[in-house]
N, C-alpha and C positions, 0 to 999 in steps of 0.2 A: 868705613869708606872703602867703596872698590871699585875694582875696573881689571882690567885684563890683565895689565903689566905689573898691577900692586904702585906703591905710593910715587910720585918725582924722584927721582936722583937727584942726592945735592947737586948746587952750583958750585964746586971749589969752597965753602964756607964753612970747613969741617966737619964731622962724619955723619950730621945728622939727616934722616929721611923724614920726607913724610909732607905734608902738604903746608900753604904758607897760610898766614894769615889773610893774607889777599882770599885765598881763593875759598876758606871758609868764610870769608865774610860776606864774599860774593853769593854760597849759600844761604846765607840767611837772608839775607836782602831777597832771593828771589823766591824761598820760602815764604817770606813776610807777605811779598806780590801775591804770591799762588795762594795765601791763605785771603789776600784780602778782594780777591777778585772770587774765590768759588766760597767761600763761607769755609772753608775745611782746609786744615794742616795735611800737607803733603806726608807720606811716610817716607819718601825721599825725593833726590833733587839732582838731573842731571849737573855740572858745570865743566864747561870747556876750560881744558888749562890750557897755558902758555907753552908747553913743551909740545904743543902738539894730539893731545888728544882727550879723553874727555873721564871723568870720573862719576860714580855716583856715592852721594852724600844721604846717611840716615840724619831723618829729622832728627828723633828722640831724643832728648838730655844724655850727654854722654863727657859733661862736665864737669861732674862729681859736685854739683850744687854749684858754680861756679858761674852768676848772672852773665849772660851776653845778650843783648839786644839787636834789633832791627827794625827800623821805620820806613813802612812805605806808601805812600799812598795817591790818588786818583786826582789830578785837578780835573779832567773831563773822560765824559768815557769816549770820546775818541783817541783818547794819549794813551788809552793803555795797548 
């Protein structure tokens, strides 16, 4: 994951950095979209944070085998 400034600063919730689950999961969710709308997996994935600016996320497995999931999909193609 990068971006200019390097990870979030904690909020006050002790010493740890790095990014929430919020906002990887928001990666994958719009991963899942960009795979299900062009036929092909993104090799990464802009996502706006809440602090203010914006990060980019590698697709690739970088979970150590570790299943995460995301569903998304089309009720018409005008909603996408």
């Amino acid at each position: 994951m990068t971006n200019d400034e390097g990870p979030a600063a904690p909020r006050g919730h002790g010493a740890s950095m790095g990014y929430t689950t919020g906002a990887c999961a928001a990666t994958a969710g719009k991963a899942a979209t960009q795979y299900l709308v062009s036929g092909s997996a993104p090799d990464s994935i802009d996502v706006w944070l809440p602090v203010g600016r914006d990060a980019t996320f590698p697709v690739p497995d970088v979970t150590h085998g570790t299943e995460i999931a995301a569903r998304a999909w089309a009720t018409s193609a005008s909603s996408l």
